[in-house]
C-alpha positions as CSV (number, residue, x, y, z in Angstrom):
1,X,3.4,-53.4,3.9
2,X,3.5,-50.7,6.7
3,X,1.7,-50.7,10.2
4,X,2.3,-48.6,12.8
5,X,1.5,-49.9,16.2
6,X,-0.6,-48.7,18.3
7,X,-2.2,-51.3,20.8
8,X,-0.5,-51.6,24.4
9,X,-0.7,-55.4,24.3
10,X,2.2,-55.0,21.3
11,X,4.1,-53.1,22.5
12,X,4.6,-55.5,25.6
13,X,6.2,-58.0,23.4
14,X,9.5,-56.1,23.6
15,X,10.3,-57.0,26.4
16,X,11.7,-59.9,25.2
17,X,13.2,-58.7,21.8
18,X,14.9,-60.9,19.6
19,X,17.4,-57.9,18.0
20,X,18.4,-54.9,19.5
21,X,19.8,-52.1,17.6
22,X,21.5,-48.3,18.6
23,X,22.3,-45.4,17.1
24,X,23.0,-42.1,18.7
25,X,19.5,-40.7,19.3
26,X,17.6,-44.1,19.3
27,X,16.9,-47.3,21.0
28,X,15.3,-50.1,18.6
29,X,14.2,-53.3,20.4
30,X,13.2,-55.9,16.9
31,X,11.1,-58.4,16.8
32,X,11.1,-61.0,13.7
33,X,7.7,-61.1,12.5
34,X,6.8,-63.1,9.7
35,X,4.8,-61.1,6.4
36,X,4.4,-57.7,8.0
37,X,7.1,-54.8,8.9
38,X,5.3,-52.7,11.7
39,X,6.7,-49.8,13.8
40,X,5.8,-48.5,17.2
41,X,7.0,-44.9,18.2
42,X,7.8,-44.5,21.9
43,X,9.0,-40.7,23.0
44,X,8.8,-39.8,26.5
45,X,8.6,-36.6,27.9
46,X,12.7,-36.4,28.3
47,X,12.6,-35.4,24.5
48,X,11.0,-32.2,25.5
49,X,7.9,-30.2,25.4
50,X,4.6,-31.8,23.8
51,X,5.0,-29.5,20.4
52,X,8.7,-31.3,19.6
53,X,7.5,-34.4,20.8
54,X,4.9,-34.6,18.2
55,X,6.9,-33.1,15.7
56,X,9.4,-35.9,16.1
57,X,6.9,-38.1,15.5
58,X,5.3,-36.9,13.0
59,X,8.7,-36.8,10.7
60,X,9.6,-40.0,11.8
61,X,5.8,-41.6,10.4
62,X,6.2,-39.8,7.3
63,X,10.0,-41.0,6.5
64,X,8.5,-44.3,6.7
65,X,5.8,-43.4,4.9
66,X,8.0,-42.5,2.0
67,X,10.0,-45.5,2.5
68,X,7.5,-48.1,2.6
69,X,8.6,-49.7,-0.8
70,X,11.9,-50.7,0.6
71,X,12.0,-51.6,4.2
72,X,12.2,-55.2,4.8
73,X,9.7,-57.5,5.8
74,X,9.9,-59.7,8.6
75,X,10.4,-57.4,11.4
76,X,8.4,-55.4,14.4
77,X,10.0,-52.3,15.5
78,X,9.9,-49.8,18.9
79,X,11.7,-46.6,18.3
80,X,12.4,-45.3,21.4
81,X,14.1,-41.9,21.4
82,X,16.7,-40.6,23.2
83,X,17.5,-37.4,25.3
84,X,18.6,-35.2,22.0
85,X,16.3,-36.8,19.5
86,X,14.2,-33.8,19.3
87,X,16.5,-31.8,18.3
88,X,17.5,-33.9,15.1
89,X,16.5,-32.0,11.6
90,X,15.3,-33.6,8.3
91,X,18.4,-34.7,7.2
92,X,20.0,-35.9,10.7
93,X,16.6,-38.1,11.0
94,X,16.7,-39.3,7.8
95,X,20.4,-40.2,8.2
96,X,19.4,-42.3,11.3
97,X,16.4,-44.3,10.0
98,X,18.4,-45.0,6.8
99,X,21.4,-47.0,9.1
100,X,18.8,-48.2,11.1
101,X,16.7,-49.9,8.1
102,X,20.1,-50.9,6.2
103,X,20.9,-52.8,9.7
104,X,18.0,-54.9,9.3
105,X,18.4,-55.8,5.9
């Protein structure tokens, strides 16, 4: 099952993560979490304008979305994008949650 996170006081627990994975446009602090997979979206305003911001994020919920059958269970994740992520098209994106999800498996 899918959650996206949204309160303040979960996103403080990655401070402390217990994984932390890389690719080229993102930072991914995990957290193993027992029975749930949930994923926080953090994009600051590095990325660019408001428009691309939200754009990114908007792609990035609906890849997991479409994905939710096969991501693993167990884990808490902060996406935090990098100077360049904005940028990224369909396929690039796609390309990037795919590694990252096939990490965690």
């Amino acid at each position: 099952m899918l959650r996206l996170i949204t309160k303040h006081k979960e996103y403080l627990e990655f401070r402390n993560p217990d994984l932390f994975l890389r690719t080229s446009h993102f930072n991914v602090p995990v957290i193993v979490s027992p029975f749930e997979f949930a994923v926080g979206i953090t994009i600051g305003k590095k990325i660019g304008k408001a428009h691309i911001r939200n754009k990114l994020k908007r792609r990035i919920k609906a890849w997991f979305h479409q994905h939710k059958n096969e991501l693993p269970s167990g884990f808490k994740l902060n996406l935090i994008a990098l100077p360049g992520a904005g940028e990224l098209n369909w396929t690039q994106l796609c390309e990037e949650l795919n590694e990252l999800t096939q990490r965690l498996s």
